[in-house]
PDB file of N, CA, C and O in Angstrom:
ATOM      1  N   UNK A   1      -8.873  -6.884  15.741  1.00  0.00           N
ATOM      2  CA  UNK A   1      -9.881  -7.853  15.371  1.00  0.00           C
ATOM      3  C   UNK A   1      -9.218  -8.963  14.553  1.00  0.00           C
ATOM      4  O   UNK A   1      -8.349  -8.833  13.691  1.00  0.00           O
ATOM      5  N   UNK A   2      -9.776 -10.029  14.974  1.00  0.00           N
ATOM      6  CA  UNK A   2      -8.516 -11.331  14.236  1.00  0.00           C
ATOM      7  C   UNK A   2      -9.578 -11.517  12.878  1.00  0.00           C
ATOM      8  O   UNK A   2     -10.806 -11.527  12.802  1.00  0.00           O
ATOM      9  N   UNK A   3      -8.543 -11.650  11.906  1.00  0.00           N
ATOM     10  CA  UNK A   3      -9.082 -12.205  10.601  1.00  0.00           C
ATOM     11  C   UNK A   3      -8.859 -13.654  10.111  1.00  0.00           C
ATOM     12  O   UNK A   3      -8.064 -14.309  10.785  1.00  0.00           O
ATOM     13  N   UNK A   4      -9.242 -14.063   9.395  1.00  0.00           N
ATOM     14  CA  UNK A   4      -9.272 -15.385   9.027  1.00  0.00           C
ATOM     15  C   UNK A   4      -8.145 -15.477   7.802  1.00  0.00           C
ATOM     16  O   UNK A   4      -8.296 -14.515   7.050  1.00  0.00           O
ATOM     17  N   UNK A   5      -7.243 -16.204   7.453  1.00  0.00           N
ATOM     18  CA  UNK A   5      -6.319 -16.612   6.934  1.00  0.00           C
ATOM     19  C   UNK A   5      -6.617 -16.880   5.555  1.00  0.00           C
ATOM     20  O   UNK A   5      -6.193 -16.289   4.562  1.00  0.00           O
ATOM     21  N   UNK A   6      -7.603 -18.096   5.650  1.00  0.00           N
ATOM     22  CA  UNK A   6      -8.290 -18.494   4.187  1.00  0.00           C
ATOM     23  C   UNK A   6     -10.086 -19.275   4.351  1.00  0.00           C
ATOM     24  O   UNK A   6     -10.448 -19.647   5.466  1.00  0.00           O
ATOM     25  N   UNK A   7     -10.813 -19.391   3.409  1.00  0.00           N
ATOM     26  CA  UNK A   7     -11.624 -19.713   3.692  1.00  0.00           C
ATOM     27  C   UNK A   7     -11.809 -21.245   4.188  1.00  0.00           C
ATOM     28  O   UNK A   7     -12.919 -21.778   4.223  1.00  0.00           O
ATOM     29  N   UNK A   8     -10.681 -21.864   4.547  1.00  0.00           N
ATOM     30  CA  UNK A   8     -10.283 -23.543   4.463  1.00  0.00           C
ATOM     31  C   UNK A   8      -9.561 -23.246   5.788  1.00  0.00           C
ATOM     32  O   UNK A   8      -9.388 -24.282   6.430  1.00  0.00           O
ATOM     33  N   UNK A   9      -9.155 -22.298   6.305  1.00  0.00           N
ATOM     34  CA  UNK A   9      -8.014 -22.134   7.173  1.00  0.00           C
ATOM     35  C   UNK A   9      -9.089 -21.502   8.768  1.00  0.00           C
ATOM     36  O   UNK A   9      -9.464 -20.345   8.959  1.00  0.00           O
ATOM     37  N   UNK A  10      -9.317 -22.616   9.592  1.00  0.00           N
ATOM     38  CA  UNK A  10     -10.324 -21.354  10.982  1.00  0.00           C
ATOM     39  C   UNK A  10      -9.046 -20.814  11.791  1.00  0.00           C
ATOM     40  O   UNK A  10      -9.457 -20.128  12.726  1.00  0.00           O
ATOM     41  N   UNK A  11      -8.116 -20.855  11.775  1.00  0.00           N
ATOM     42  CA  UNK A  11      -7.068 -20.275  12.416  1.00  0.00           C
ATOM     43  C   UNK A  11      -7.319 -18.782  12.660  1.00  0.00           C
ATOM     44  O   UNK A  11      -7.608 -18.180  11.626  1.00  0.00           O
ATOM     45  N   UNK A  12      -7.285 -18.106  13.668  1.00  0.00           N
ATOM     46  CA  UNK A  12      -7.316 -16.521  13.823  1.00  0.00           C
ATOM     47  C   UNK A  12      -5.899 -15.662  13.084  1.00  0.00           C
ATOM     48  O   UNK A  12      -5.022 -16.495  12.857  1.00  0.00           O
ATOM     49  N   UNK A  13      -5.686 -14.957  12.877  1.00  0.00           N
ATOM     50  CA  UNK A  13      -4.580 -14.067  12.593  1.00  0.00           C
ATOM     51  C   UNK A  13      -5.033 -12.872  12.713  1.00  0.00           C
ATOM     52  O   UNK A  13      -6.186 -12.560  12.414  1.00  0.00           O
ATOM     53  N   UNK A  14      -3.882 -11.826  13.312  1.00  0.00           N
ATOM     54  CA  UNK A  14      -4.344 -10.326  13.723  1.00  0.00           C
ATOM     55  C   UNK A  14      -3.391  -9.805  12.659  1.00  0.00           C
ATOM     56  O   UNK A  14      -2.499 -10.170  11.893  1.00  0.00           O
ATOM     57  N   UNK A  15      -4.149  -8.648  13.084  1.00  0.00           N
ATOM     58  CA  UNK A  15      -3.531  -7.363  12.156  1.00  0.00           C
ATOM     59  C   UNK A  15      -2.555  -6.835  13.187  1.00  0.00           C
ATOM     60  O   UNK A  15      -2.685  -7.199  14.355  1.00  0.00           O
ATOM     61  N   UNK A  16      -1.160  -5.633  12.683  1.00  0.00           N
ATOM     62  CA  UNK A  16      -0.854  -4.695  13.276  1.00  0.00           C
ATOM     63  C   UNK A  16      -1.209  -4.313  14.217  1.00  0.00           C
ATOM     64  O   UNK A  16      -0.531  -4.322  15.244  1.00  0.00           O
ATOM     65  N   UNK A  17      -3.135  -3.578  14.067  1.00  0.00           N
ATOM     66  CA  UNK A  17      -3.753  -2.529  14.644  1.00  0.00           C
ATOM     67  C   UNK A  17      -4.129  -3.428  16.091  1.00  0.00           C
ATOM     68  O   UNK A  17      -3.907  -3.065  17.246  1.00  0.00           O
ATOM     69  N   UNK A  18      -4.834  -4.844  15.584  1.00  0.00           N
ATOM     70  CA  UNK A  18      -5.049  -5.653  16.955  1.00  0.00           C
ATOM     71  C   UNK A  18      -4.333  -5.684  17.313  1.00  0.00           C
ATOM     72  O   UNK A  18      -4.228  -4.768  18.129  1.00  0.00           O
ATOM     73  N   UNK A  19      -2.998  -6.652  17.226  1.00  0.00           N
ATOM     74  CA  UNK A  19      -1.550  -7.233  18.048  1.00  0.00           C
ATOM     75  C   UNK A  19      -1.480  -5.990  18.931  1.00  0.00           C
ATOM     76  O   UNK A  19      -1.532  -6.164  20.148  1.00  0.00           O
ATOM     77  N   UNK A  20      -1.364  -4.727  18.433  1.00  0.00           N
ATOM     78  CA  UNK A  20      -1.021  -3.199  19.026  1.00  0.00           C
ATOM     79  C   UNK A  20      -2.479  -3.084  20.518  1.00  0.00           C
ATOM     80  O   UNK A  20      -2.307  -2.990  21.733  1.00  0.00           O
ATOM     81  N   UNK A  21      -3.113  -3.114  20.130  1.00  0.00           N
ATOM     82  CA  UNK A  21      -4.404  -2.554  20.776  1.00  0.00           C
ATOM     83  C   UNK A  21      -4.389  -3.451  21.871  1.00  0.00           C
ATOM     84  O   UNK A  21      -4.519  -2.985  23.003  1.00  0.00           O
ATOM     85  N   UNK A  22      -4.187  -5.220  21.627  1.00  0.00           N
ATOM     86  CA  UNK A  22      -4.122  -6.036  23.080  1.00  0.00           C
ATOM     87  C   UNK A  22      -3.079  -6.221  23.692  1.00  0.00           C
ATOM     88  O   UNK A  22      -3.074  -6.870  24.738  1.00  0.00           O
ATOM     89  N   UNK A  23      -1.815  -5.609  23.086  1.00  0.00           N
ATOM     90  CA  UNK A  23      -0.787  -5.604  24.120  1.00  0.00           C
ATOM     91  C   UNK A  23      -0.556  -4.037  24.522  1.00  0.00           C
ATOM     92  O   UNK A  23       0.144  -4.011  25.534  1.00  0.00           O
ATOM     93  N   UNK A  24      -0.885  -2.780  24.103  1.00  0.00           N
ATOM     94  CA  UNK A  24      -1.359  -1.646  25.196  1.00  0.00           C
ATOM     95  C   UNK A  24      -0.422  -0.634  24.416  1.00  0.00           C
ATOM     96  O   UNK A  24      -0.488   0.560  24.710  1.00  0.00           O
ATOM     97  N   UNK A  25       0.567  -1.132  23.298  1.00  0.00           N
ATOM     98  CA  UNK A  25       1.595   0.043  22.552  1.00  0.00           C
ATOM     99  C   UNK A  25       0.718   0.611  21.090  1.00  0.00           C
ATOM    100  O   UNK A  25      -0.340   0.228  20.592  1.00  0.00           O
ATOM    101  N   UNK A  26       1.821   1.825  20.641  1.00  0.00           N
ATOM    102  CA  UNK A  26       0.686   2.027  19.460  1.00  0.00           C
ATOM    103  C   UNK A  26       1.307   0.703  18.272  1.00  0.00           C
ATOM    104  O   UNK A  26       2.116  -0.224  18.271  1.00  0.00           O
ATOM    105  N   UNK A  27       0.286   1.378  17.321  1.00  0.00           N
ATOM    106  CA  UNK A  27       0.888   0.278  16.143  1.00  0.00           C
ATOM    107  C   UNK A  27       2.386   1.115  15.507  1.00  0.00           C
ATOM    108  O   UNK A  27       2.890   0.609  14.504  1.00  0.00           O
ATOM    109  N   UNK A  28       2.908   2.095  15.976  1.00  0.00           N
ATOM    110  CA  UNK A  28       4.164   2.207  15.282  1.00  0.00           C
ATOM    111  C   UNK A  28       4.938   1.136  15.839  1.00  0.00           C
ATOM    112  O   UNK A  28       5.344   0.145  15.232  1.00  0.00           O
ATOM    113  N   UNK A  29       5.092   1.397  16.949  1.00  0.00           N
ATOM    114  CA  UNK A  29       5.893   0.542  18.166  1.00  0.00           C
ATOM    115  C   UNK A  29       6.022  -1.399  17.666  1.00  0.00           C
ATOM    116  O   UNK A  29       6.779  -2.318  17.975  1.00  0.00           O
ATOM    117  N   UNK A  30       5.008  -1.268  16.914  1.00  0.00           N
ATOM    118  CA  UNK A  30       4.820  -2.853  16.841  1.00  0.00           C
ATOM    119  C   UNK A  30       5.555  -2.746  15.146  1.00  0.00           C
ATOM    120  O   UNK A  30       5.824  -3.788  14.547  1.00  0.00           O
ATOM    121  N   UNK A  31       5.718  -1.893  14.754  1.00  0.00           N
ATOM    122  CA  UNK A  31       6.296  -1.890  12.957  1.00  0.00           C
ATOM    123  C   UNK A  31       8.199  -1.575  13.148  1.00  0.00           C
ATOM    124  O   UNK A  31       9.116  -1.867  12.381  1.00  0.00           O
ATOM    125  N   UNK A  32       8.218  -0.778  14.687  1.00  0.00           N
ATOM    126  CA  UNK A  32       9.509  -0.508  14.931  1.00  0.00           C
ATOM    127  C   UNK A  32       9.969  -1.649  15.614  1.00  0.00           C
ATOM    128  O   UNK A  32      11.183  -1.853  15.595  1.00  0.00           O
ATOM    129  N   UNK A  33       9.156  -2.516  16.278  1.00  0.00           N
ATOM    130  CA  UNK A  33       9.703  -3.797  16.791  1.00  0.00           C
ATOM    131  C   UNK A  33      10.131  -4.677  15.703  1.00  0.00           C
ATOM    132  O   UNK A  33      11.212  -5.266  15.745  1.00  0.00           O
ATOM    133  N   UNK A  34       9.093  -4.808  14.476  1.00  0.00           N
ATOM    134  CA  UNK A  34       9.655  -5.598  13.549  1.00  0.00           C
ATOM    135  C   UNK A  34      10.576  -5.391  12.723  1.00  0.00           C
ATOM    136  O   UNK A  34      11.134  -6.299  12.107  1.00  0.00           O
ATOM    137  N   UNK A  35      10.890  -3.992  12.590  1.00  0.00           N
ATOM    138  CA  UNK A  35      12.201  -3.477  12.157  1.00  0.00           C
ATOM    139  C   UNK A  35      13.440  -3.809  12.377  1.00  0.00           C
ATOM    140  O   UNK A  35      14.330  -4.006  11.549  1.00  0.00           O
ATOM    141  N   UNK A  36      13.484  -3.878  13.704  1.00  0.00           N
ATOM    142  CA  UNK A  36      14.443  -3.548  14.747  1.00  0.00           C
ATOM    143  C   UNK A  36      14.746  -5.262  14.944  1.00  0.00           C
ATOM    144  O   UNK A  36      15.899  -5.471  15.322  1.00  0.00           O
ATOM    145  N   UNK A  37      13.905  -6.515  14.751  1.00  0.00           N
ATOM    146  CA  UNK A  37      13.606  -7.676  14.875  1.00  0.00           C
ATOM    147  C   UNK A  37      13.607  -7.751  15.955  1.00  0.00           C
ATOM    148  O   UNK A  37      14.645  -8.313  16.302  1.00  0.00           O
ATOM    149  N   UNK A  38      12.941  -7.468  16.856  1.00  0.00           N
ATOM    150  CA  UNK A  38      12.742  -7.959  18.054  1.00  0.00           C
ATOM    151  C   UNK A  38      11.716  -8.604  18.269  1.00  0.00           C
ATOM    152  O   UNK A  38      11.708  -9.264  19.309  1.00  0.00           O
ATOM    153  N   UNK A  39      10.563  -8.643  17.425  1.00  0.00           N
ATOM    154  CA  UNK A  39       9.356  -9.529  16.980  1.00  0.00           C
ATOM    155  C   UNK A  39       9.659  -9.946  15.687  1.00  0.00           C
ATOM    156  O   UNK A  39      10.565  -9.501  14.983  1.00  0.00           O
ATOM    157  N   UNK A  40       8.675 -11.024  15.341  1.00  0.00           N
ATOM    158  CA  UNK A  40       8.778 -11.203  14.032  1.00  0.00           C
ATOM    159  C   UNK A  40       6.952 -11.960  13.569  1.00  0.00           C
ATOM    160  O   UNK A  40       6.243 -12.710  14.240  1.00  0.00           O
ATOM    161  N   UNK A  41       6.838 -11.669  12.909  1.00  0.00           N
ATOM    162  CA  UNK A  41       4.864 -12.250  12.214  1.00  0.00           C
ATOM    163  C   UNK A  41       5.582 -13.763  11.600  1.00  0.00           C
ATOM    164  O   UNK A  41       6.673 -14.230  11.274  1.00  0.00           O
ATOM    165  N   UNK A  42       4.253 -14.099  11.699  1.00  0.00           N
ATOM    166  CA  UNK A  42       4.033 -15.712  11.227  1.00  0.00           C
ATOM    167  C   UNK A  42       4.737 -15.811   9.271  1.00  0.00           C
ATOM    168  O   UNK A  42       3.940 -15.455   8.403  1.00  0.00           O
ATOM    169  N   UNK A  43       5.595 -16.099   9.001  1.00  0.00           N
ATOM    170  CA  UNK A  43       6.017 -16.211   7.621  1.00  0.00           C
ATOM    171  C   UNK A  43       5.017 -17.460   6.844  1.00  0.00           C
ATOM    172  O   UNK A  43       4.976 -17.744   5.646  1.00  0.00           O
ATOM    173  N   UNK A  44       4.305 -18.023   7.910  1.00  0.00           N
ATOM    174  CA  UNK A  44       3.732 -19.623   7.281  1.00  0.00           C
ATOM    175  C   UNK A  44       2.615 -18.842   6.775  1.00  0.00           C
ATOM    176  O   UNK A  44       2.121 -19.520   5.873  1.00  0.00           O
ATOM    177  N   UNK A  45       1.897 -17.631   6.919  1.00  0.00           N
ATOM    178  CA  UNK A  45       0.840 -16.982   6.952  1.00  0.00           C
ATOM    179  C   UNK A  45       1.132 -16.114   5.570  1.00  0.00           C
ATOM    180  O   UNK A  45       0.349 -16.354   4.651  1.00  0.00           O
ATOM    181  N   UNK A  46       2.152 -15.149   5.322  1.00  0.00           N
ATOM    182  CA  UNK A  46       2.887 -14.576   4.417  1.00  0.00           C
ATOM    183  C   UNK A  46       2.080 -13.271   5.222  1.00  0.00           C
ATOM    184  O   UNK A  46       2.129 -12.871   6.385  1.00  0.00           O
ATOM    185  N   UNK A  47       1.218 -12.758   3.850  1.00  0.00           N
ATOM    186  CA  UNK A  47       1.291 -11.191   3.886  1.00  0.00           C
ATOM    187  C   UNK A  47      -0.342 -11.218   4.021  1.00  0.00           C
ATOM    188  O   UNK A  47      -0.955 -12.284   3.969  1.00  0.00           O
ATOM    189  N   UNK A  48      -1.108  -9.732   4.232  1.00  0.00           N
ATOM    190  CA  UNK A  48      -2.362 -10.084   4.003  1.00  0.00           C
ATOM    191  C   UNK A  48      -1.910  -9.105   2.223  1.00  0.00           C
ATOM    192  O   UNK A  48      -0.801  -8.750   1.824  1.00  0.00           O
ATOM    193  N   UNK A  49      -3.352  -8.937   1.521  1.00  0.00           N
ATOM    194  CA  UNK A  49      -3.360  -8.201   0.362  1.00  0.00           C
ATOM    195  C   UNK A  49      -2.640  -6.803   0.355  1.00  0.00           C
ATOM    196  O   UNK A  49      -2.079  -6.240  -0.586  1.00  0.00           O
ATOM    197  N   UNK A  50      -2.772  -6.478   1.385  1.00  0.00           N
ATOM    198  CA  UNK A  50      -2.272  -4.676   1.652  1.00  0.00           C
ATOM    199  C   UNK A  50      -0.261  -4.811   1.801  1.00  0.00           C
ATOM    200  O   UNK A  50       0.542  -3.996   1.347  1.00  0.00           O
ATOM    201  N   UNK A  51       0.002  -5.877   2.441  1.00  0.00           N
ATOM    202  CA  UNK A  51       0.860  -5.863   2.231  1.00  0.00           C
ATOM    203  C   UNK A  51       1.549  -5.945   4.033  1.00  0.00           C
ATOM    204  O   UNK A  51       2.710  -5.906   4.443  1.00  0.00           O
ATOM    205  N   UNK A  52       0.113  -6.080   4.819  1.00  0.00           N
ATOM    206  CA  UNK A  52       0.550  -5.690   6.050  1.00  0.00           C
ATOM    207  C   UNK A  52       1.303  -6.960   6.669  1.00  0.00           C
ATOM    208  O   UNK A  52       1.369  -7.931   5.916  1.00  0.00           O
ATOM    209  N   UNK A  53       1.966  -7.105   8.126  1.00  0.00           N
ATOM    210  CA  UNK A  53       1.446  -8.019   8.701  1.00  0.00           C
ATOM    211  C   UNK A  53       0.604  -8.772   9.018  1.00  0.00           C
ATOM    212  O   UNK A  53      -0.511  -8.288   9.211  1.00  0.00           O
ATOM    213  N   UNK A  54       0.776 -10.103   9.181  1.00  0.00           N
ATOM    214  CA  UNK A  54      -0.589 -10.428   9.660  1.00  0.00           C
ATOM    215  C   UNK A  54       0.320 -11.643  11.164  1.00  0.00           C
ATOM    216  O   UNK A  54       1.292 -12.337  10.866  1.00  0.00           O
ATOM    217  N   UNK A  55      -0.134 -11.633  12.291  1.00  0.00           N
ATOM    218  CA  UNK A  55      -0.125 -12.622  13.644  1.00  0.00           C
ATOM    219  C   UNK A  55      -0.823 -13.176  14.138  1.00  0.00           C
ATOM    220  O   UNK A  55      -1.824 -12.603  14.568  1.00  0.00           O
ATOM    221  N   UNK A  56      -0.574 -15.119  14.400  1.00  0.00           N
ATOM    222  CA  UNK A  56      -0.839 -16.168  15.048  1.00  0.00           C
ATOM    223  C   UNK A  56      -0.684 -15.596  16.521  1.00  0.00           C
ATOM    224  O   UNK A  56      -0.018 -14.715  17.064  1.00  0.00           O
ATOM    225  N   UNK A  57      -1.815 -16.721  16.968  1.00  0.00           N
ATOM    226  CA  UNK A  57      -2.072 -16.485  18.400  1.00  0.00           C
ATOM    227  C   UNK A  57      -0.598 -16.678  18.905  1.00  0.00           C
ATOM    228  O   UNK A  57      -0.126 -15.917  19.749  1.00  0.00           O
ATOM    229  N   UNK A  58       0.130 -17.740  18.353  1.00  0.00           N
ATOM    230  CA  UNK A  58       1.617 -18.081  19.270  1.00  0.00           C
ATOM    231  C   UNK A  58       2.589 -16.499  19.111  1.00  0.00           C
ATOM    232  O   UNK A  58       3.409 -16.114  19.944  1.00  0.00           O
ATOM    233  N   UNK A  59       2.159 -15.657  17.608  1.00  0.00           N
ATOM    234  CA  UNK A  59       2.932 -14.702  17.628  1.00  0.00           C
ATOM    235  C   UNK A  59       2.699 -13.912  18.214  1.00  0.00           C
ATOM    236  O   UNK A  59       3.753 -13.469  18.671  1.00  0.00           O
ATOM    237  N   UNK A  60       1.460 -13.087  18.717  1.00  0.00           N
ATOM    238  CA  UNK A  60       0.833 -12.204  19.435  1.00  0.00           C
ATOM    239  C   UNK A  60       1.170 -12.681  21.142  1.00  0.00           C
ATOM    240  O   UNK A  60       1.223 -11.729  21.920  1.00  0.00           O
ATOM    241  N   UNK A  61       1.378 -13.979  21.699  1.00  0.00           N
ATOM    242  CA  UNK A  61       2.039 -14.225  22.540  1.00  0.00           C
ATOM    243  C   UNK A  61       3.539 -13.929  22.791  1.00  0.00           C
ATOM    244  O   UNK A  61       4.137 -13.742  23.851  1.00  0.00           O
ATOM    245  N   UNK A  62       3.966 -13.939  21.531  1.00  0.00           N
ATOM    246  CA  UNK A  62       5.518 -13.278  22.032  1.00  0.00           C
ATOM    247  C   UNK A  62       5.477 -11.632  22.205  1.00  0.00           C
ATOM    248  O   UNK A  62       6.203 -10.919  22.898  1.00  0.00           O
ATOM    249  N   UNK A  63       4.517 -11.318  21.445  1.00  0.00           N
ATOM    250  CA  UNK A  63       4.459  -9.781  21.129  1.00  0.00           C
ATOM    251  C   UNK A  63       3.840  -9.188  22.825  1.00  0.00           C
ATOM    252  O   UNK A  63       4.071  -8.008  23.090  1.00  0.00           O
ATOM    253  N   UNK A  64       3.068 -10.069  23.905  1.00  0.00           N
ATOM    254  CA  UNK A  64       2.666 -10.138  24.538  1.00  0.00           C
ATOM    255  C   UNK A  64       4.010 -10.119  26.037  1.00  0.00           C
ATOM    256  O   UNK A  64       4.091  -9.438  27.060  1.00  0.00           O
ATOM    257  N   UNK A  65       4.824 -11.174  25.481  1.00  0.00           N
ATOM    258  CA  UNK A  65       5.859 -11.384  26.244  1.00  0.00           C
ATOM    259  C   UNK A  65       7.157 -10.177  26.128  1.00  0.00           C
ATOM    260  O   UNK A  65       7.797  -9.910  27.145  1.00  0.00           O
ATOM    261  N   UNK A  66       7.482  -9.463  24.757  1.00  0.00           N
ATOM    262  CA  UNK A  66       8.490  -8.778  25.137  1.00  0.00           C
ATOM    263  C   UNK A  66       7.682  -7.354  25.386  1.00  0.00           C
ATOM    264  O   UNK A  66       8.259  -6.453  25.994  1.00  0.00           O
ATOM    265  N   UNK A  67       6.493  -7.196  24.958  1.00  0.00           N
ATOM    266  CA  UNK A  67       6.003  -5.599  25.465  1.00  0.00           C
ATOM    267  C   UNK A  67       6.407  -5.675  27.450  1.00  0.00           C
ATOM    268  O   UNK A  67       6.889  -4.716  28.055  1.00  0.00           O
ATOM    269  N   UNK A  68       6.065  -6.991  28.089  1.00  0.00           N
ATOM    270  CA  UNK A  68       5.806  -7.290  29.003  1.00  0.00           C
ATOM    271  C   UNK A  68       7.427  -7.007  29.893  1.00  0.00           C
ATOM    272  O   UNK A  68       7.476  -6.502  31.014  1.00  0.00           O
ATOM    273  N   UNK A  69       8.575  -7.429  29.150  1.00  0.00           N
ATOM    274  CA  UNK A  69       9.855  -7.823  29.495  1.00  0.00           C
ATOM    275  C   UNK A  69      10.436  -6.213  29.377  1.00  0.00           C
ATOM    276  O   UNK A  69      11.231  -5.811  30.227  1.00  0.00           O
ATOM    277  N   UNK A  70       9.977  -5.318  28.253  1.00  0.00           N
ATOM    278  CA  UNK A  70      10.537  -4.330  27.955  1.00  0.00           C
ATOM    279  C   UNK A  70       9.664  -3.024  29.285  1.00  0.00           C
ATOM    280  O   UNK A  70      10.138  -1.996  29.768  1.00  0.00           O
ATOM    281  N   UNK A  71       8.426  -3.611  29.479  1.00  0.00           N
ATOM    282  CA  UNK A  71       8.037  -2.719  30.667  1.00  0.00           C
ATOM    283  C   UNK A  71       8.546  -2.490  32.206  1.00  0.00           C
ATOM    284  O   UNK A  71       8.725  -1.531  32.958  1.00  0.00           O
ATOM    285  N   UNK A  72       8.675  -3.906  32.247  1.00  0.00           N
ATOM    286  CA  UNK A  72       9.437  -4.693  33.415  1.00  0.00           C
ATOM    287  C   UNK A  72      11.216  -4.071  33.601  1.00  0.00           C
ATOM    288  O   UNK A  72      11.748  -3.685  34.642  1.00  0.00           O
ATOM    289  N   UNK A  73      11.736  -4.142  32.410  1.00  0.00           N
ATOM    290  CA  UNK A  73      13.269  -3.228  32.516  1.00  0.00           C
ATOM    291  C   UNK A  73      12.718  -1.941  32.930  1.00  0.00           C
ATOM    292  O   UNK A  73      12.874  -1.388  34.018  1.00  0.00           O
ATOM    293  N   UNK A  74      11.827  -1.401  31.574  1.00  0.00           N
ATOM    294  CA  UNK A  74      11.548   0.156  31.946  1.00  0.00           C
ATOM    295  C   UNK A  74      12.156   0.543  33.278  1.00  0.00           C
ATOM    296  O   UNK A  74      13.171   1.042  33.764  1.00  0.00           O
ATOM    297  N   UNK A  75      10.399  -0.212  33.755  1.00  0.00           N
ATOM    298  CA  UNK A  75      10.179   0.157  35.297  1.00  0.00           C
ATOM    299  C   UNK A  75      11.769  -0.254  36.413  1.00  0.00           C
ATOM    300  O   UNK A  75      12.283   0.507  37.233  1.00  0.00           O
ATOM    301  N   UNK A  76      11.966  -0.882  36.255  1.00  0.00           N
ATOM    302  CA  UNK A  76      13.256  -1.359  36.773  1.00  0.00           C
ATOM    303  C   UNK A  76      14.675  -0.038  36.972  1.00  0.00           C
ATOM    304  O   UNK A  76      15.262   0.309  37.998  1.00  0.00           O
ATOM    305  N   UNK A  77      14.819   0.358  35.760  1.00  0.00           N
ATOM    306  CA  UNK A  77      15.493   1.246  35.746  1.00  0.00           C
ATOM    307  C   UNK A  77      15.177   3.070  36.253  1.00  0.00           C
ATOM    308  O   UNK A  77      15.934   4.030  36.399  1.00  0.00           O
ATOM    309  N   UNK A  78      13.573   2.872  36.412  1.00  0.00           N
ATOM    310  CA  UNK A  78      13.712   4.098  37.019  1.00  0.00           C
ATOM    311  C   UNK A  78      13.678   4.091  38.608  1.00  0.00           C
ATOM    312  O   UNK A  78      13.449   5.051  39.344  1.00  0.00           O
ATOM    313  N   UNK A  79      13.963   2.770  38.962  1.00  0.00           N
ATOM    314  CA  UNK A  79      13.892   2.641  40.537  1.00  0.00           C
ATOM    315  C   UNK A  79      15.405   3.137  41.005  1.00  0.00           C
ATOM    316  O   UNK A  79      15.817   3.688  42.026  1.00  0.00           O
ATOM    317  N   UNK A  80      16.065   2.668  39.739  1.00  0.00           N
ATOM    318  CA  UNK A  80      17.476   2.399  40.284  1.00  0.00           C
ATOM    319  C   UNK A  80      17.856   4.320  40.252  1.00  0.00           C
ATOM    320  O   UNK A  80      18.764   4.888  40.860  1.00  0.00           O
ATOM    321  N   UNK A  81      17.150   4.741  39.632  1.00  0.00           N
ATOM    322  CA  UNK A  81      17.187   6.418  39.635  1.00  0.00           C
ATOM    323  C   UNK A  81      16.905   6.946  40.860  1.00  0.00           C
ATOM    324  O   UNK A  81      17.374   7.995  41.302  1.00  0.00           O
ATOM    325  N   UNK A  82      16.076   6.156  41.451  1.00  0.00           N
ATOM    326  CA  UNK A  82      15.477   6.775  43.022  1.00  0.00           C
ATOM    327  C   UNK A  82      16.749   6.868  44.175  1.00  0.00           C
ATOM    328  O   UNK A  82      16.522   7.274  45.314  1.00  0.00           O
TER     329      UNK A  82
END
């Protein structure tokens, strides 16, 4: 569910749990991506109060693009098994 940034700000920003839920992985997967930097959250945004992430529509688009790139190898490599 996208939250609002500031009360001055209509921009959407997601949580973890969303970014996770509309691109189809759990939310570890999305904390081990940012680990690992293979994603990264909006820094212009900072933190929410908890301390979590928080992602812009442009970031949830990349998060969109490598779940997408990393399925695409997946699948790729178990053909080459066949």
């Amino acid at each position: 569910m996208p939250t609002k940034k500031s009360s001055n700000d209509t921009s959407p920003v997601f949580n973890v749990p969303a970014v996770a839920q509309q691109v189809g992985v759990t939310r570890q997967t999305i904390y081990n991506w940012i680990d690992a930097g293979i994603i990264q959250y909006s820094q212009r945004i900072g933190e929410s109060k908890d301390g979590a992430p928080l992602f812009t529509p442009r970031d949830l688009e990349q998060v969109k693009r490598v779940a997408t790139e990393r399925d695409e190898k997946r699948h790729s490599l178990r053909l080459d098994r066949k």
